[in-house]
PDB file as gemmi writes it, atoms N, CA and C in Angstrom:
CRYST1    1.000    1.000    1.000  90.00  90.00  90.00 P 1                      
ATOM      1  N   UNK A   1      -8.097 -58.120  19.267  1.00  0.00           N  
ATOM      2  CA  UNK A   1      -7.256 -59.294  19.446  1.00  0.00           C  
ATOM      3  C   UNK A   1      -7.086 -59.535  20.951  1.00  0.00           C  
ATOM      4  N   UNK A   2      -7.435 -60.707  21.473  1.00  0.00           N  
ATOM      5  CA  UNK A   2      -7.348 -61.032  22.243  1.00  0.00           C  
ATOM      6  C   UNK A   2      -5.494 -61.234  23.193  1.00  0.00           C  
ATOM      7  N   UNK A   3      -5.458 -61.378  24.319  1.00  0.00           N  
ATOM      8  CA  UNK A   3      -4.089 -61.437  25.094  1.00  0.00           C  
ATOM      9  C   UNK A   3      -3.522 -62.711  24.715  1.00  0.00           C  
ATOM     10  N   UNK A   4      -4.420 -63.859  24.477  1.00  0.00           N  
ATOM     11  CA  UNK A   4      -4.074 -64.876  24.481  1.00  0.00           C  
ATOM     12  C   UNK A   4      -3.229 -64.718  22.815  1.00  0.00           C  
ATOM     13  N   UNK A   5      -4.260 -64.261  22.114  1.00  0.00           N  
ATOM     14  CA  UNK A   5      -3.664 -64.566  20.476  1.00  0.00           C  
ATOM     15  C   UNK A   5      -3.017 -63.631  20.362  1.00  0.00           C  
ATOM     16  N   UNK A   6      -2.545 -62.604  20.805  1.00  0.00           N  
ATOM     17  CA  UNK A   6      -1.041 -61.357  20.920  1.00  0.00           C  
ATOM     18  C   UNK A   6      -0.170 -62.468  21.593  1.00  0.00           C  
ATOM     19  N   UNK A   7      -0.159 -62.822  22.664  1.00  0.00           N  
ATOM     20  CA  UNK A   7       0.999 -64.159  22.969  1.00  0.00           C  
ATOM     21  C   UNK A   7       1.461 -64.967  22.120  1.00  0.00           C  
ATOM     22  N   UNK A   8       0.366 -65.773  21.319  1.00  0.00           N  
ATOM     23  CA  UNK A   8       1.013 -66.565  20.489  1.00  0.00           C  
ATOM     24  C   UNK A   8       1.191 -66.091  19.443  1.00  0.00           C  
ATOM     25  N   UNK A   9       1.010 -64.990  18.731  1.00  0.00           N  
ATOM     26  CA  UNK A   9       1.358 -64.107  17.539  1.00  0.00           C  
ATOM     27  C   UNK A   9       3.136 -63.886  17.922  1.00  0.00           C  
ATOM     28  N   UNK A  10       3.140 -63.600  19.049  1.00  0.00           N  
ATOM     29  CA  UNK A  10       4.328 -62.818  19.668  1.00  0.00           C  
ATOM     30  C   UNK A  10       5.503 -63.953  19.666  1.00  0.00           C  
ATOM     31  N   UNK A  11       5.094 -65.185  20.572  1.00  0.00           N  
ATOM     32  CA  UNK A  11       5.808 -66.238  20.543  1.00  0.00           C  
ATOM     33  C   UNK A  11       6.012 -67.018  19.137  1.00  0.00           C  
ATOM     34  N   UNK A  12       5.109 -66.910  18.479  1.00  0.00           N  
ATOM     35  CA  UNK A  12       5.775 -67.787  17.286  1.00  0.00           C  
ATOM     36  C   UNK A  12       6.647 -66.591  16.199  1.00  0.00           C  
ATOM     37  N   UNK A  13       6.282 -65.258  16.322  1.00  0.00           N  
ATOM     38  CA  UNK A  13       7.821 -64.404  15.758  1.00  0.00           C  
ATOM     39  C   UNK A  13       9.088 -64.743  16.703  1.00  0.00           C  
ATOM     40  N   UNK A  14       8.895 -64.715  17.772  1.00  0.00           N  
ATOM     41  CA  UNK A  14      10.190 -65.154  18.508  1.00  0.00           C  
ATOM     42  C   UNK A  14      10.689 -65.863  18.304  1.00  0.00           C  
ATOM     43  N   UNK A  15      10.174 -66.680  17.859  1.00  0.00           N  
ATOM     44  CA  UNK A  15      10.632 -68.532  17.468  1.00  0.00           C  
ATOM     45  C   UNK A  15      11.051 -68.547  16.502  1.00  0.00           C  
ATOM     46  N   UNK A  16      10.315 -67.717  15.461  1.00  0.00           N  
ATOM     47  CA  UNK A  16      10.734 -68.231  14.286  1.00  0.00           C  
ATOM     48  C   UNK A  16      12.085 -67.028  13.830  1.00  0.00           C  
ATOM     49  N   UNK A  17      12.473 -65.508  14.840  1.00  0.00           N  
ATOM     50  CA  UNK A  17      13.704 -65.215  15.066  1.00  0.00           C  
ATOM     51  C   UNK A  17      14.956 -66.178  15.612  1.00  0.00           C  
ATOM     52  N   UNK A  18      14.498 -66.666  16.478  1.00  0.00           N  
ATOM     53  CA  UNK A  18      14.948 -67.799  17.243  1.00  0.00           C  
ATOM     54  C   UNK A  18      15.621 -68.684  16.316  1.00  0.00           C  
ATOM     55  N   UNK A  19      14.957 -69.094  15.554  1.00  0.00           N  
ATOM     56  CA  UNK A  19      15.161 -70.437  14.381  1.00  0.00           C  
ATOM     57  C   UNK A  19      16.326 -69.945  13.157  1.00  0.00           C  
ATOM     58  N   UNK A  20      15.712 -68.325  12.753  1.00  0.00           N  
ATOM     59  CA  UNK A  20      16.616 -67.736  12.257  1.00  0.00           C  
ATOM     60  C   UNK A  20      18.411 -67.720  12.358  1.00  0.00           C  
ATOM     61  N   UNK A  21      18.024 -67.360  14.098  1.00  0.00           N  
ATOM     62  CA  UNK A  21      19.634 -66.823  14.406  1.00  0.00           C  
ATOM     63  C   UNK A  21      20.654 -67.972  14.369  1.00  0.00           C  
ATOM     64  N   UNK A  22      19.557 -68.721  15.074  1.00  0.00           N  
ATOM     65  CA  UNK A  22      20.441 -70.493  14.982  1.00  0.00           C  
ATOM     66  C   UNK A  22      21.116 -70.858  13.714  1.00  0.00           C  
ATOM     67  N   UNK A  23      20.124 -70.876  12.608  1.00  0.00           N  
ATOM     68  CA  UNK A  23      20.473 -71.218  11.312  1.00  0.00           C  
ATOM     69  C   UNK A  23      21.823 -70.400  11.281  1.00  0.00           C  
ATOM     70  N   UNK A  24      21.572 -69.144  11.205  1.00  0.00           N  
ATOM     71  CA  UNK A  24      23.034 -68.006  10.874  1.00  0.00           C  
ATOM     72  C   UNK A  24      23.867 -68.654  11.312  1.00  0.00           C  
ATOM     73  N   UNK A  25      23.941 -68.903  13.347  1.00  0.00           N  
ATOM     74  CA  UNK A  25      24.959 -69.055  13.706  1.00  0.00           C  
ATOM     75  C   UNK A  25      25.609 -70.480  13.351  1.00  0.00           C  
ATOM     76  N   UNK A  26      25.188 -71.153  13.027  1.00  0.00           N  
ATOM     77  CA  UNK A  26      25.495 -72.593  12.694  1.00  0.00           C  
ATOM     78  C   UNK A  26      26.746 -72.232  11.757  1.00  0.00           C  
ATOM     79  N   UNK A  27      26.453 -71.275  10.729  1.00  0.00           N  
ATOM     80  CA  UNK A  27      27.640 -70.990   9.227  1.00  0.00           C  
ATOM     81  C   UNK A  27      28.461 -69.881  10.144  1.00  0.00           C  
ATOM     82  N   UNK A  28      28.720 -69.464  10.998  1.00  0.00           N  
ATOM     83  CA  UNK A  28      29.222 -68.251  11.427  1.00  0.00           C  
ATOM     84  C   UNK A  28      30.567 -68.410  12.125  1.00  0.00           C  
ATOM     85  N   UNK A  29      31.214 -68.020  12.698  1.00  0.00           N  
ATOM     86  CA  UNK A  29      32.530 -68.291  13.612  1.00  0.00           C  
ATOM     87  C   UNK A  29      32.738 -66.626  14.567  1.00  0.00           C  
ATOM     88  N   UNK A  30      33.677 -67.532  15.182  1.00  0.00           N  
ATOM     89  CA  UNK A  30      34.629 -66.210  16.032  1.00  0.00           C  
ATOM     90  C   UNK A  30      33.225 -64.907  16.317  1.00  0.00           C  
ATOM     91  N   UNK A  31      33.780 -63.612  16.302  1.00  0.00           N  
ATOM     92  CA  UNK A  31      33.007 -62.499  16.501  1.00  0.00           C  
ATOM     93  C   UNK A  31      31.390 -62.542  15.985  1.00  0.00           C  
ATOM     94  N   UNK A  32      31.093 -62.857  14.952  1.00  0.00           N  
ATOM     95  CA  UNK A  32      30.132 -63.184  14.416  1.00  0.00           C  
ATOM     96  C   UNK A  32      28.884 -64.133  15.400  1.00  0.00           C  
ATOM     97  N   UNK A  33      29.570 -65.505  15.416  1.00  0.00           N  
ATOM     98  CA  UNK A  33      28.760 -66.289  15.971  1.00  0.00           C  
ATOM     99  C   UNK A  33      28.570 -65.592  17.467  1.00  0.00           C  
ATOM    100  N   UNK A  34      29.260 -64.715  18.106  1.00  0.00           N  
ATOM    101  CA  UNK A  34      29.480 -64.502  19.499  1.00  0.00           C  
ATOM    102  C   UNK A  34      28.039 -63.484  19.278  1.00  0.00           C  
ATOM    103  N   UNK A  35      27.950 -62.942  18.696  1.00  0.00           N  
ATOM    104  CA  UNK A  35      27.325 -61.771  18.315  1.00  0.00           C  
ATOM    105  C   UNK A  35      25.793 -62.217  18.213  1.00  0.00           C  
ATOM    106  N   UNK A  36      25.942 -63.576  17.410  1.00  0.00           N  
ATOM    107  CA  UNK A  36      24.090 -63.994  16.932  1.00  0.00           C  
ATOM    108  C   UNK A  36      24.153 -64.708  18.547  1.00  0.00           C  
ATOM    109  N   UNK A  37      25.161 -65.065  19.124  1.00  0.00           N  
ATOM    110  CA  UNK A  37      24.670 -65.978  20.234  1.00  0.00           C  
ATOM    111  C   UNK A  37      23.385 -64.793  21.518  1.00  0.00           C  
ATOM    112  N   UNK A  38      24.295 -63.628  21.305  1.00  0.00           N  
ATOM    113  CA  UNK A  38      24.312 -62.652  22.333  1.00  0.00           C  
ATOM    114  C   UNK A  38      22.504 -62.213  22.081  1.00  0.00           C  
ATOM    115  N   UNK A  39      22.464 -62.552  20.369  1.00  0.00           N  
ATOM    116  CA  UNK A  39      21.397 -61.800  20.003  1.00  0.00           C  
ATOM    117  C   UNK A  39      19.929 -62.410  20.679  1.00  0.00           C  
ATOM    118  N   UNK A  40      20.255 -64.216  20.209  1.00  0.00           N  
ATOM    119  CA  UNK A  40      19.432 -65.175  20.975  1.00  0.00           C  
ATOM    120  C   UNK A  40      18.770 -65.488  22.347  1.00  0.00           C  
ATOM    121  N   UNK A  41      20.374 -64.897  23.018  1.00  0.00           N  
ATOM    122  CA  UNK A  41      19.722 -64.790  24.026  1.00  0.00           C  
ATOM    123  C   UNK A  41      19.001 -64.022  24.980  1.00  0.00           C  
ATOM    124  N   UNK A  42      19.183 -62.680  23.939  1.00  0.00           N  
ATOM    125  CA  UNK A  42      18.758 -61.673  24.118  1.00  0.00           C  
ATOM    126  C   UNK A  42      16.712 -61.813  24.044  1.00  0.00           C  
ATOM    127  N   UNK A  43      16.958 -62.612  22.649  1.00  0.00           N  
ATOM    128  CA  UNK A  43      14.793 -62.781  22.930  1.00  0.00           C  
ATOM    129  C   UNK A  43      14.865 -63.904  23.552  1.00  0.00           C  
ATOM    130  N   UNK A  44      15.368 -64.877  24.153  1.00  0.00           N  
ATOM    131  CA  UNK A  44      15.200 -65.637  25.057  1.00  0.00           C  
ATOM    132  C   UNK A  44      14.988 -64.687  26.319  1.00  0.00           C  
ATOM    133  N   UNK A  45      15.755 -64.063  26.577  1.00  0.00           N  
ATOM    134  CA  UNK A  45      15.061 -63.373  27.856  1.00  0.00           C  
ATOM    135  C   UNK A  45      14.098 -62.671  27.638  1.00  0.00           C  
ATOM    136  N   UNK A  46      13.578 -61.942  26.454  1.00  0.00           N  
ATOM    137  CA  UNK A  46      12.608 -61.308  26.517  1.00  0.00           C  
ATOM    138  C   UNK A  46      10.986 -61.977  26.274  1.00  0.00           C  
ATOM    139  N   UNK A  47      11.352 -63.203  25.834  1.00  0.00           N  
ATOM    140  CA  UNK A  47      10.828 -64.126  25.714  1.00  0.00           C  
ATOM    141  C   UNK A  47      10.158 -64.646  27.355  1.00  0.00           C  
ATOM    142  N   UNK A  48      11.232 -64.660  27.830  1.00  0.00           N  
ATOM    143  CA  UNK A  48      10.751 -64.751  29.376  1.00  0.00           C  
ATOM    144  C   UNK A  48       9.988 -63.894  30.112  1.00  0.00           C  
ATOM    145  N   UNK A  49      10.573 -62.739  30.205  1.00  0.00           N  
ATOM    146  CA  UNK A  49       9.817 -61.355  30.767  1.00  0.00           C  
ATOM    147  C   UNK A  49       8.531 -60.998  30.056  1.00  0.00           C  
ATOM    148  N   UNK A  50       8.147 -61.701  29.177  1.00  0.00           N  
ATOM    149  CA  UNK A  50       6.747 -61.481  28.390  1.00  0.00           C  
ATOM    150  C   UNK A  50       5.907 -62.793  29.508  1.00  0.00           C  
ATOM    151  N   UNK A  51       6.477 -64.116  29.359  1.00  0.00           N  
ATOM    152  CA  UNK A  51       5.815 -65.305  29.950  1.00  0.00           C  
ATOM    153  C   UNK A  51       5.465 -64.570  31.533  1.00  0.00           C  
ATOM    154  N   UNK A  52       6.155 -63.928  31.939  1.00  0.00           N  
ATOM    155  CA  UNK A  52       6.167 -63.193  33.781  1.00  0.00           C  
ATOM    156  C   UNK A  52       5.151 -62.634  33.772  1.00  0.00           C  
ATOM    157  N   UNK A  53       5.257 -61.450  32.450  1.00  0.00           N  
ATOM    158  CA  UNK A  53       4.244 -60.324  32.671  1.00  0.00           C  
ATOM    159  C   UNK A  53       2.989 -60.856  32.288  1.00  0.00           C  
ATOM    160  N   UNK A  54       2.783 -62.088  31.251  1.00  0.00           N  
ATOM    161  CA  UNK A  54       1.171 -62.363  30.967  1.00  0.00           C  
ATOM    162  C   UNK A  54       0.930 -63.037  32.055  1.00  0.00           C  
ATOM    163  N   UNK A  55       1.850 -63.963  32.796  1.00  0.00           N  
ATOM    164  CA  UNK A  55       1.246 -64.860  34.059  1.00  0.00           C  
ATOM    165  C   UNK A  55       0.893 -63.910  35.100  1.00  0.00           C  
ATOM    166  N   UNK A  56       1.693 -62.984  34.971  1.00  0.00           N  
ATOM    167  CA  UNK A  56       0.731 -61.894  36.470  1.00  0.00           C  
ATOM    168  C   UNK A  56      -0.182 -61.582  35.862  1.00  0.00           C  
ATOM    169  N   UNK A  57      -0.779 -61.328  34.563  1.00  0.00           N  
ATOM    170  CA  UNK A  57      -2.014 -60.233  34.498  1.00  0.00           C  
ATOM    171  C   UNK A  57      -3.075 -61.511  34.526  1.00  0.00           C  
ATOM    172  N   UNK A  58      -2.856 -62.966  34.030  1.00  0.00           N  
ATOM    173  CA  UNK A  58      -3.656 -63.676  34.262  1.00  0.00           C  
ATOM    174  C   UNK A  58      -3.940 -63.932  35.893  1.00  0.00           C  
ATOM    175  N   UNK A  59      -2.946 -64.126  35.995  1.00  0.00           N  
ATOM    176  CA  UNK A  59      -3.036 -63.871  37.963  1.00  0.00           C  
ATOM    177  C   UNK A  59      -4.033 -62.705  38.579  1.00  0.00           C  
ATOM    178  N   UNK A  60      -3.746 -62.011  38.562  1.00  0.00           N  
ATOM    179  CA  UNK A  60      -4.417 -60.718  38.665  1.00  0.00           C  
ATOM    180  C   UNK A  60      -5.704 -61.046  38.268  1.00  0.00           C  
ATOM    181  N   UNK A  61      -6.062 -61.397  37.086  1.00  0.00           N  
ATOM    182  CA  UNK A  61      -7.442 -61.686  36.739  1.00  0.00           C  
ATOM    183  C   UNK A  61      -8.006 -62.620  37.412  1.00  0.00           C  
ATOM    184  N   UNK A  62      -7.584 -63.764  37.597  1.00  0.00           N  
ATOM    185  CA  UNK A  62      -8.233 -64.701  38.609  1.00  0.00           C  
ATOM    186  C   UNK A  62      -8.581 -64.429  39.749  1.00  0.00           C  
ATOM    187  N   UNK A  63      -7.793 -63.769  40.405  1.00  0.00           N  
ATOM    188  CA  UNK A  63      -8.393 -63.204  41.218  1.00  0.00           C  
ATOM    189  C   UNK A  63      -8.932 -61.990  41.753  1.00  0.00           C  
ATOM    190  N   UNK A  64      -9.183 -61.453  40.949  1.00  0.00           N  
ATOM    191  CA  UNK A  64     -10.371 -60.342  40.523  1.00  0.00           C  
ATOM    192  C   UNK A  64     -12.268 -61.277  40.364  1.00  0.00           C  
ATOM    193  N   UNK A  65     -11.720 -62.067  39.728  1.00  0.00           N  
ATOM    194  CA  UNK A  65     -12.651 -62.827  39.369  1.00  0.00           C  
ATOM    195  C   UNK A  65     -13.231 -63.685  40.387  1.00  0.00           C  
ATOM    196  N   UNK A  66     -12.419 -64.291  41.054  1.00  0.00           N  
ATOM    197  CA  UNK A  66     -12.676 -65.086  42.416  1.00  0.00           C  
ATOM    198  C   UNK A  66     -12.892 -64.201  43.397  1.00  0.00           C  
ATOM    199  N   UNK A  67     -12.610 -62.922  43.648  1.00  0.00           N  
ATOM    200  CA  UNK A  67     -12.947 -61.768  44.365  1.00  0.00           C  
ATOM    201  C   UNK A  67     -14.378 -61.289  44.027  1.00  0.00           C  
ATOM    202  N   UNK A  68     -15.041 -61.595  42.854  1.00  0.00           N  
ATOM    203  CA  UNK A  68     -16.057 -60.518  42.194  1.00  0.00           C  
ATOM    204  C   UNK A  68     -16.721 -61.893  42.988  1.00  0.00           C  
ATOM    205  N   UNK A  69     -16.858 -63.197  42.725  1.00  0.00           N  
ATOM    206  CA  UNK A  69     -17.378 -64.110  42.691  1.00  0.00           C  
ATOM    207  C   UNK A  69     -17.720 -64.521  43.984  1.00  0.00           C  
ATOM    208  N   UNK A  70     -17.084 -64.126  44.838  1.00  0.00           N  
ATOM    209  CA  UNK A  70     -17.186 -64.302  46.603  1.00  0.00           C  
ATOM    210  C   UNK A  70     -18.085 -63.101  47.036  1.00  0.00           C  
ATOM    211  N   UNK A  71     -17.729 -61.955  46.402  1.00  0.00           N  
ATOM    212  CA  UNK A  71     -18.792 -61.072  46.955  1.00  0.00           C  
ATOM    213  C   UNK A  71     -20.149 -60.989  46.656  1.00  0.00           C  
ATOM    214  N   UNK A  72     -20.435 -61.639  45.230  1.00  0.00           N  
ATOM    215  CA  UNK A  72     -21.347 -61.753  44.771  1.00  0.00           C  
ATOM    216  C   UNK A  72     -22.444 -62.950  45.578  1.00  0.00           C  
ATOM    217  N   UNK A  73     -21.983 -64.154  45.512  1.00  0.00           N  
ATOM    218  CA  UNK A  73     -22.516 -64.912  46.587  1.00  0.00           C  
ATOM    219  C   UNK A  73     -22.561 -64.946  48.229  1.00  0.00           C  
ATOM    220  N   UNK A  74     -21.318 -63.905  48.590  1.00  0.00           N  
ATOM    221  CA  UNK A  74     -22.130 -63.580  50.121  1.00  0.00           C  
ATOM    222  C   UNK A  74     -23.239 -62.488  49.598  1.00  0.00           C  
ATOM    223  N   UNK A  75     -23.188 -62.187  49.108  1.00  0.00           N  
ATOM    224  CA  UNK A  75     -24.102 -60.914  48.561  1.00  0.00           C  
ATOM    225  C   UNK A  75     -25.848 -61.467  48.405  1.00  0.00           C  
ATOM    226  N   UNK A  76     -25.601 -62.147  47.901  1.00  0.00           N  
ATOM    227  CA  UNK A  76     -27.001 -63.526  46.886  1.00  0.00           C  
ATOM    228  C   UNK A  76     -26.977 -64.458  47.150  1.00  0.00           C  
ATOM    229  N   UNK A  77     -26.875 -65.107  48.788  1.00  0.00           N  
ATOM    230  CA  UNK A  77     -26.748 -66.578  48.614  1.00  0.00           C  
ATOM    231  C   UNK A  77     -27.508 -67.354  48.119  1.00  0.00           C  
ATOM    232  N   UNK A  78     -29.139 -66.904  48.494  1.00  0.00           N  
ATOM    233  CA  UNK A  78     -30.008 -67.488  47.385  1.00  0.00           C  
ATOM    234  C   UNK A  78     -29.574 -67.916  45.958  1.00  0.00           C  
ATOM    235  N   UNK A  79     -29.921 -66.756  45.402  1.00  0.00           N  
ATOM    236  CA  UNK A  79     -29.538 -66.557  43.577  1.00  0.00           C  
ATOM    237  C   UNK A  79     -28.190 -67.726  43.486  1.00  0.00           C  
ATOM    238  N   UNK A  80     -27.421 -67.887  44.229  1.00  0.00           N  
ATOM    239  CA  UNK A  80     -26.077 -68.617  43.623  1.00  0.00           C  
ATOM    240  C   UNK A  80     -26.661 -69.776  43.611  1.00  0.00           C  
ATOM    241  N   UNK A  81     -27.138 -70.635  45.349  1.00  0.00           N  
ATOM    242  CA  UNK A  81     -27.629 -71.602  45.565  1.00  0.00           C  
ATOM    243  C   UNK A  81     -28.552 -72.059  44.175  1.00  0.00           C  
ATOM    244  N   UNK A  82     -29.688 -70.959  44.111  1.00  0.00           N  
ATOM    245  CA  UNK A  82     -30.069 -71.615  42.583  1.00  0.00           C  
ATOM    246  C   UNK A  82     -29.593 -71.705  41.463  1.00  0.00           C  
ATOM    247  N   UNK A  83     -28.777 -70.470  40.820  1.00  0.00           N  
ATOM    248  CA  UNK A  83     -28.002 -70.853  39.798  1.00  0.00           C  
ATOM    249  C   UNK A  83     -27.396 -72.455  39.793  1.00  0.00           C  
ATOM    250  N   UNK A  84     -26.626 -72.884  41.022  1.00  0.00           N  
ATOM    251  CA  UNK A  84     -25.728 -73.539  40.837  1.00  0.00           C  
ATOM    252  C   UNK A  84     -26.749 -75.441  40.786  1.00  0.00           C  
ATOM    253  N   UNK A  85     -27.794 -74.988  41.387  1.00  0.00           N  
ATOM    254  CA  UNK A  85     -28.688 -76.044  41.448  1.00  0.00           C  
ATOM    255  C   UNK A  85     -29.144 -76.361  39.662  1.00  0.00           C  
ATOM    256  N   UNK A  86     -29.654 -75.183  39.354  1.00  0.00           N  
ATOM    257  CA  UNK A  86     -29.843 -74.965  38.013  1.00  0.00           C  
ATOM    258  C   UNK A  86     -28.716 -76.116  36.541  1.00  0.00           C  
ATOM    259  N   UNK A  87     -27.315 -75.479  37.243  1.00  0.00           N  
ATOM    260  CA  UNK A  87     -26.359 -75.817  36.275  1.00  0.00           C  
ATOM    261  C   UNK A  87     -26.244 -77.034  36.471  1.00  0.00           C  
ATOM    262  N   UNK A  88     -26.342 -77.465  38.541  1.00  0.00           N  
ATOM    263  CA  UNK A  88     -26.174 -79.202  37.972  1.00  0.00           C  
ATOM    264  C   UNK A  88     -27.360 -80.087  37.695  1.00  0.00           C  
ATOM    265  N   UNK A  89     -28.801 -79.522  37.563  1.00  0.00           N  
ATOM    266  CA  UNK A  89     -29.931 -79.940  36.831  1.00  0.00           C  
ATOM    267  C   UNK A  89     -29.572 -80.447  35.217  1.00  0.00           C  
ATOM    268  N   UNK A  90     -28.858 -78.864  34.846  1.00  0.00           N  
ATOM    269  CA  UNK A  90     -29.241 -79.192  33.567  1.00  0.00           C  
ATOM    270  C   UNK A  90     -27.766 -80.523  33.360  1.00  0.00           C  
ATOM    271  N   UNK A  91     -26.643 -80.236  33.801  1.00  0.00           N  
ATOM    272  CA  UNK A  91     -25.325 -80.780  33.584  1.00  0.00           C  
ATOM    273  C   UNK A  91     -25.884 -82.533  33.674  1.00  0.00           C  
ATOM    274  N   UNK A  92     -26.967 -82.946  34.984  1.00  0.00           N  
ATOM    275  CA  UNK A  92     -27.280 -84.234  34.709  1.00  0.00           C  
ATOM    276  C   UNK A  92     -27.708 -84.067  33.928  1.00  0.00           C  
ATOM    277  N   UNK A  93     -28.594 -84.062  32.795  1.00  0.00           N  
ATOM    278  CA  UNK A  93     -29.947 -84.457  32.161  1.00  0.00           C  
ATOM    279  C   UNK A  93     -28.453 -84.685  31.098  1.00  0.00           C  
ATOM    280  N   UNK A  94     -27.853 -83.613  30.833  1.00  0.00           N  
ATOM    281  CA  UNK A  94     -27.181 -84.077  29.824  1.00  0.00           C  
ATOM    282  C   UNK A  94     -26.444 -84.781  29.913  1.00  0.00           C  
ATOM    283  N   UNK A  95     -25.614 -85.147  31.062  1.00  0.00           N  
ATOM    284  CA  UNK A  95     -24.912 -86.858  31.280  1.00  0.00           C  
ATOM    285  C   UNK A  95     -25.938 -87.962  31.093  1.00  0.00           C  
ATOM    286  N   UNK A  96     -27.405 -87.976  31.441  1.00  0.00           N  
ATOM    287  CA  UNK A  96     -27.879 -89.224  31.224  1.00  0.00           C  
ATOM    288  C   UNK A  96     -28.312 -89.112  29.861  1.00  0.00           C  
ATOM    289  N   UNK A  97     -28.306 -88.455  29.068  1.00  0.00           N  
ATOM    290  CA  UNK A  97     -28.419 -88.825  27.691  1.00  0.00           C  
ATOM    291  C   UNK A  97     -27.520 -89.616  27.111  1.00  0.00           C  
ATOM    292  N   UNK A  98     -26.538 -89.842  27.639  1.00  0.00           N  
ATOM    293  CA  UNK A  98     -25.566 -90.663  27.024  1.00  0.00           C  
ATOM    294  C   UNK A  98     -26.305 -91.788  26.774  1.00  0.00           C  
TER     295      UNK A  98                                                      
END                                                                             
């Protein structure tokens, strides 16, 4: 399973806890409601600290990636130069098919 589909696996249980507590607290009062409020906002923050931690590791990856990708072409300037000649060869042919 991918990071992306653990996120949204993750976020839509949250939500649909989320949706839960609301419902409760709606019928609830006094101590009670104080209690589901506390609970809410409790995966609201954790809810958050998940959004932090996947945006750094995507962070992190980008530029790992933009790091691999710079060394690689000072490395090969040739090879890139053609690859990249390559991709916009083929990228026209397939715009003028339109």
């Amino acid at each position: 399973m991918t990071t992306r589909d653990r996120l949204v696996d993750d976020f839509t249980a949250m939500l649909a806890e989320a949706e839960d507590l609301l419902r409760r607290a709606g019928s609830e009062t006094g101590e009670k409601a104080l209690d589901l409020r506390a609970q809410l906002e409790d995966k609201l923050l954790a809810a958050r600290q998940r959004i932090k931690e996947v945006e750094a590791q995507t962070l992190d990856r980008a530029k790992a990636a933009a790091r691999a990708t710079d060394d690689y072409v000072h490395d090969h300037p040739w090879t890139a130069i053609a690859v990249a000649a390559g991709v916009g060869f083929v990228a026209g042919l397939l715009m003028n098919r339109r």
